[in-house]
Each structure stands twice: as C-alpha cells, then as structure tokens.
C-alpha positions in Angstrom: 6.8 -10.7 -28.6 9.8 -11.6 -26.4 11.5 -15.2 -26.5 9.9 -17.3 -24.3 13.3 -18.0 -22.3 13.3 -14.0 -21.6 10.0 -13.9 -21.1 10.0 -16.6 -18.3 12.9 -14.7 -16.8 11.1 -11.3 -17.1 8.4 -12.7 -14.9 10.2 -14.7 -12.1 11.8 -11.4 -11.5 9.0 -9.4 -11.5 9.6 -7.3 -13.9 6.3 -9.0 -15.7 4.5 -7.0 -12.8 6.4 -3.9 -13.2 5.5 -3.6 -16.8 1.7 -4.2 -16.4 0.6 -0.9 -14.6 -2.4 -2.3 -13.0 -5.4 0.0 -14.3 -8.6 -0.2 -12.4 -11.1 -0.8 -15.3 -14.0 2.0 -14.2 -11.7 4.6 -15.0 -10.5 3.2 -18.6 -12.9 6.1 -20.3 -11.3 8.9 -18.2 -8.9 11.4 -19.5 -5.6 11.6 -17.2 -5.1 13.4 -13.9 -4.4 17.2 -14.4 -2.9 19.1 -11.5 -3.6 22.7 -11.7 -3.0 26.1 -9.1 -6.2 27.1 -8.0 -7.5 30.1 -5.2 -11.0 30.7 -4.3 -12.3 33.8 -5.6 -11.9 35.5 -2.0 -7.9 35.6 -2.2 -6.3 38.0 -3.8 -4.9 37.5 -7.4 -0.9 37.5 -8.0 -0.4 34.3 -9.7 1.4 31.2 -8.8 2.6 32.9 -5.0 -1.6 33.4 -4.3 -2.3 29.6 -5.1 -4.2 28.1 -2.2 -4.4 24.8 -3.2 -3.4 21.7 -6.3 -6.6 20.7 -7.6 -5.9 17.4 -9.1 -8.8 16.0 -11.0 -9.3 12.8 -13.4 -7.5 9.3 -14.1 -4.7 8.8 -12.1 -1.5 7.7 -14.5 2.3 6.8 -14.5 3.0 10.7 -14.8 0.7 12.0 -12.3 3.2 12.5 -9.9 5.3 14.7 -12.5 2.2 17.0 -13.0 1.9 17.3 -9.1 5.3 17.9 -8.6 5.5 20.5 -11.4 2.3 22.1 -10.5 3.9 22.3 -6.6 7.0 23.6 -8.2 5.1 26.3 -9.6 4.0 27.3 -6.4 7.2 27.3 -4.7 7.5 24.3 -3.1 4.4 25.4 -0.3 2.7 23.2 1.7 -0.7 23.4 -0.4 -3.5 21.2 0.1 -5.0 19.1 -2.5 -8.6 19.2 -3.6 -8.7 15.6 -5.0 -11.3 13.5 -7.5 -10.6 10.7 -9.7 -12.3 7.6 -10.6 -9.5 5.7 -10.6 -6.6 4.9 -12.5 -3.1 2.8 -12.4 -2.5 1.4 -8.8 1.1 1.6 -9.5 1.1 5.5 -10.7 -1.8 5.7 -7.3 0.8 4.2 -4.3 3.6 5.7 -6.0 2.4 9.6 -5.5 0.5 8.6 -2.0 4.5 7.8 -0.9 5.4 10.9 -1.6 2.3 12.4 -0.3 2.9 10.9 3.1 6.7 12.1 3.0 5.8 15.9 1.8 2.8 15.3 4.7 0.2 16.6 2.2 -3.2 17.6 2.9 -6.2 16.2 0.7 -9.7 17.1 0.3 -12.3 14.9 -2.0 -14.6 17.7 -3.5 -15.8 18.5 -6.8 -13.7 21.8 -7.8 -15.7 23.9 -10.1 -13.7 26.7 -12.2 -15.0 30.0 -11.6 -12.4 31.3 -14.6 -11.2 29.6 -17.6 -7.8 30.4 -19.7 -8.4 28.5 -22.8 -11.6 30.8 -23.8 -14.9 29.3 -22.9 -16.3 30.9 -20.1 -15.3 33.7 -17.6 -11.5 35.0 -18.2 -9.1 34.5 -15.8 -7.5 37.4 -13.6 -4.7 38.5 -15.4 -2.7 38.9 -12.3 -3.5 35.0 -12.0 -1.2 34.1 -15.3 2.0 33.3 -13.7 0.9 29.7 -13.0 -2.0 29.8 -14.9 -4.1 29.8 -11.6 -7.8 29.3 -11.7 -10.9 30.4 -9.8 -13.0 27.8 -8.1 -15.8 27.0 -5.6 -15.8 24.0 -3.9 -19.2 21.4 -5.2 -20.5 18.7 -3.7 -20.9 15.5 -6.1 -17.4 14.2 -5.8 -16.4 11.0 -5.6 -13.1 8.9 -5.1 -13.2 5.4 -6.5 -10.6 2.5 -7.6 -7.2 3.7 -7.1 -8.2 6.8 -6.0 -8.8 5.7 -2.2 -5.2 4.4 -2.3 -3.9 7.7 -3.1 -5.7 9.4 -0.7 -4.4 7.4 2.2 -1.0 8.7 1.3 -2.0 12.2 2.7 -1.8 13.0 6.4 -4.4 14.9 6.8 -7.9 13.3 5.1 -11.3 15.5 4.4 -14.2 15.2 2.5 -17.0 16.8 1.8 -20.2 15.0 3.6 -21.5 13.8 0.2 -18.5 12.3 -0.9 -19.1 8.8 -2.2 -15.9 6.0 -2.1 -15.8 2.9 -4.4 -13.6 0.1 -4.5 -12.8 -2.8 -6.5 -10.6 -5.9 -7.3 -7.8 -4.6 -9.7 -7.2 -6.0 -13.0 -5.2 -5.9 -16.2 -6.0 -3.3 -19.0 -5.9 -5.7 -21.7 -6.4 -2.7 -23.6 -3.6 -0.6 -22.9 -0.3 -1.1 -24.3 1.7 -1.6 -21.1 -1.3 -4.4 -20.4 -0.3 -6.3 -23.5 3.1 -6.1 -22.9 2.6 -7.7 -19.3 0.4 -10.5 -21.0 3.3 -11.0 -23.4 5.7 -11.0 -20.3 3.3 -14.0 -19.0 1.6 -12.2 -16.4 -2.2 -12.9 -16.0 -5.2 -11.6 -13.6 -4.5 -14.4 -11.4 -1.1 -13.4 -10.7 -2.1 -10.0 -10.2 -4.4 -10.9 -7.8 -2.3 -13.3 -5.8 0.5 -10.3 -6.0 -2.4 -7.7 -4.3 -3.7 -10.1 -1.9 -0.2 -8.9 -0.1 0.2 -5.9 -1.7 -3.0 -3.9 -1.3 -2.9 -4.6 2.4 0.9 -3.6 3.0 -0.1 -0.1 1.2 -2.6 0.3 3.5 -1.4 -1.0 6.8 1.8 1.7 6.1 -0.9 4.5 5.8 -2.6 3.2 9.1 -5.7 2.4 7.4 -8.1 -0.2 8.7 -7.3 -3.6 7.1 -11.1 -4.0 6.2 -10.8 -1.6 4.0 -8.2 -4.0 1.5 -10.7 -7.0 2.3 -13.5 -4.9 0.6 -10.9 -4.2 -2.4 -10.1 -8.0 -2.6 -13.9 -9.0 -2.4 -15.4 -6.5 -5.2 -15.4 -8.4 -8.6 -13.3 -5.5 -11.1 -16.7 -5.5 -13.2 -18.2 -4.1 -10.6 -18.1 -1.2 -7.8 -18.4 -1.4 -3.6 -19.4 2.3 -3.2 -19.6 3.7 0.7 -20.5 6.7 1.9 -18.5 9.1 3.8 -19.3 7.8 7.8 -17.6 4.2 6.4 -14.8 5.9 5.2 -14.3 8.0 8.7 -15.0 3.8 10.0 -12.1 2.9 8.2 -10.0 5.6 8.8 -9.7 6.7 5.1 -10.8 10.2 6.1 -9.3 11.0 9.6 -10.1 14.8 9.8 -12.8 17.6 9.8 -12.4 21.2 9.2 -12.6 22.2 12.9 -9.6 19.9 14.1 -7.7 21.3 11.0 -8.1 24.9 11.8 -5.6 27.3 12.1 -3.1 25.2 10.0 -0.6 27.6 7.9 -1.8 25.8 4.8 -5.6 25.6 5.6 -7.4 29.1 5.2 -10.5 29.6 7.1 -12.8 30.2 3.8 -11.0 26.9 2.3 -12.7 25.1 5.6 -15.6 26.7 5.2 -16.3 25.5 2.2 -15.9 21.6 3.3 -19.6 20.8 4.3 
C-alpha cells in the first residue's frame, strides 16, 4: 500500500487511472489476444512473404499491440488485413492499438478464423514451406463476435467488414478487482465511479476521432458491466462501426479476391 499523501497525489494526476487498465469484465475468462500469419489454403506456401492476413483472436491486453506489431514485422511491414474476434479485454490496451490502426490505415474483418493446419501437433501439419513465420491455414467461419473493448478496437481500422452473422456487444466498463493492476488502482484511490465519470468523456472522444456515431458510446455508457447490449450487424453498419462490404473493397493491393469471397 502506498502512503496516503502519495496516494492522493497519484490520483489527482491521474496516474490512479493509468494504473487501473480498465478490463471489460465478460472477457475476464479469456486467454490473451494472439496475433498470428495466416493465408487461405488457395495461396501458395513460402512462409511469412505469402501471409495474407494477421489473424488476431482472444482478450485484448496491455501487450497486444507488441504481438501485432511483431506478427506485422514478420511479414515485412505489408499492408495485411486483420481477421479480428475478441470478447473484450483492457480499454486502454483496445484504444491504444486502434491509434495505431488508424495511422498504419489497417484493414479489419470480424470472422471466426478456423485453422486448417496446426504447428504444435494436433491436427493437420502445417506446410513446411509455411515455417518462416509460422503461418497457418484457415477458412473464414461464421459465429464471430466482437464485444466489450473489442468494438473500440475495431473503429481504429479504416476500412470495417464483417461477416453478415457477426454479433456486437457493448457494455459499461469497470475495474477488474481481480487483476493485479486493478488492486493497485483501488490502492491508488480510484473507484468505478471515477472510472465512469472519466469514460463518460472518454469513450465518446475515442469514438468521435474514429468518426463513429455518438449513439454508439451512449449504448456503452447505458449497458450495466454485468450485463451485455448485443446488435446485429445492420446496427453496426447504422452506427458506422462497419463502413464497408467486399464489393466497395475490391481490387485493393491488400484485399485478394478469394479473401472477399469468403466475407458472406
């Protein structure tokens, strides 16, 4: 525990806020974001230089902008589109990468990416070729869904898609009390009603700089964190939260045709 002279300082400069990390609790359960090279089984095998996309899948964290900027690295710094589910995750880690998102001008795609090939041993072996960058095999699913955090990523990207099944949750964010950055911003003095009052300006800023209806951070700000405001894909075109289908994206240098024709 800090002194309570520091801690009262900590928290009038904010720093209280920066410490608590801001974890959406549906996604508590989940195991971290991974970012991994993927091609669909059409495209030829060579590795990390035949990658046709990031597939980056799971809780979204501090460091999940390290594994997507390693996993682009790996690629070669290309322009590949991201085939994106989560349930959630750390708002902080979540408006963080959708910054850098927007400045890279990324491309994102909520679908469920199933592995065709697996390295680690169960299941269908990967194409040797395919080992420089460990790149997978996958078909694109329906079943996704982006909820909690994940939403505020996803604005970051320029371009938006979804598959039509896709289904979009939102709720109020809270504290974990369970995680140890959580205690530590409870031990700083912060407390879910600061957190909210700070969001009430925050969650709509994110937004508004993504040019993303303001509705959509009323709907974040009026969902109790216990619970979930799911949508379906035509409110999320509404909202502007997915702004593009396959045929207005065609013929994009990073957009192969099978890739689109996989998004229906």
């Amino acid at each position: 525990m800090f002194p309570p002279r520091l801690s009262r300082l900590l928290a009038r400069t904010g720093l209280a806020l920066a410490a608590l990390v801001l974890a959406l609790s549906a996604s508590r359960a989940n195991d971290a974001m991974t970012f991994t090279l993927g091609r669909l089984e059409s495209a030829p095998a060579c590795g990390a230089p035949c990658a046709q996309f990031i597939v980056a899948r799971g809780e979204i964290t501090h460091t999940s902008a390290f594994g997507f900027f390693y996993a682009r690295k790996l690629a070669g710094d290309r322009d590949l589109p991201v085939i994106l589910e989560s349930p959630g995750g750390f708002v902080m880690g979540a408006t963080f990468l959708a910054r850098k998102w927007r400045e890279l001008e990324v491309t994102a795609i909520i679908a469920r990416a199933e592995p065709t090939c697996r390295w680690d041993g169960n299941g269908s072996p990967c194409d040797p070729r395919d080992a420089g960058g460990k790149v997978q095999t996958f078909r694109l699913a329906r079943g996704a869904s982006c909820a909690s955090a994940c939403p505020m990523l996803l604005a970051g990207a320029v371009r938006r898609l979804a598959m039509s099944d896709v289904r979009f949750g939102v709720h109020r964010p809270a504290i974990n009390r369970d995680s140890a950055a959580g205690r530590l911003a409870l031990s700083l003095g912060g407390e879910d009603a600061d957190t909210r009052k700070r969001l009430d300006k925050g969650i709509p800023d994110h937004f508004g700089a993504m040019g993303i209806d303001p509705r959509l951070a009323e709907r974040y700000h009026a969902t109790p964190n216990e619970t979930m405001d799911w949508f379906p894909l035509e409110e999320a075109r509404a909202l502007g939260l997915v702004n593009a289908l396959p045929a207005e994206v065609a013929g994009h240098p990073a957009l192969p045709k099978t890739l689109l024709d996989a998004i229906r």
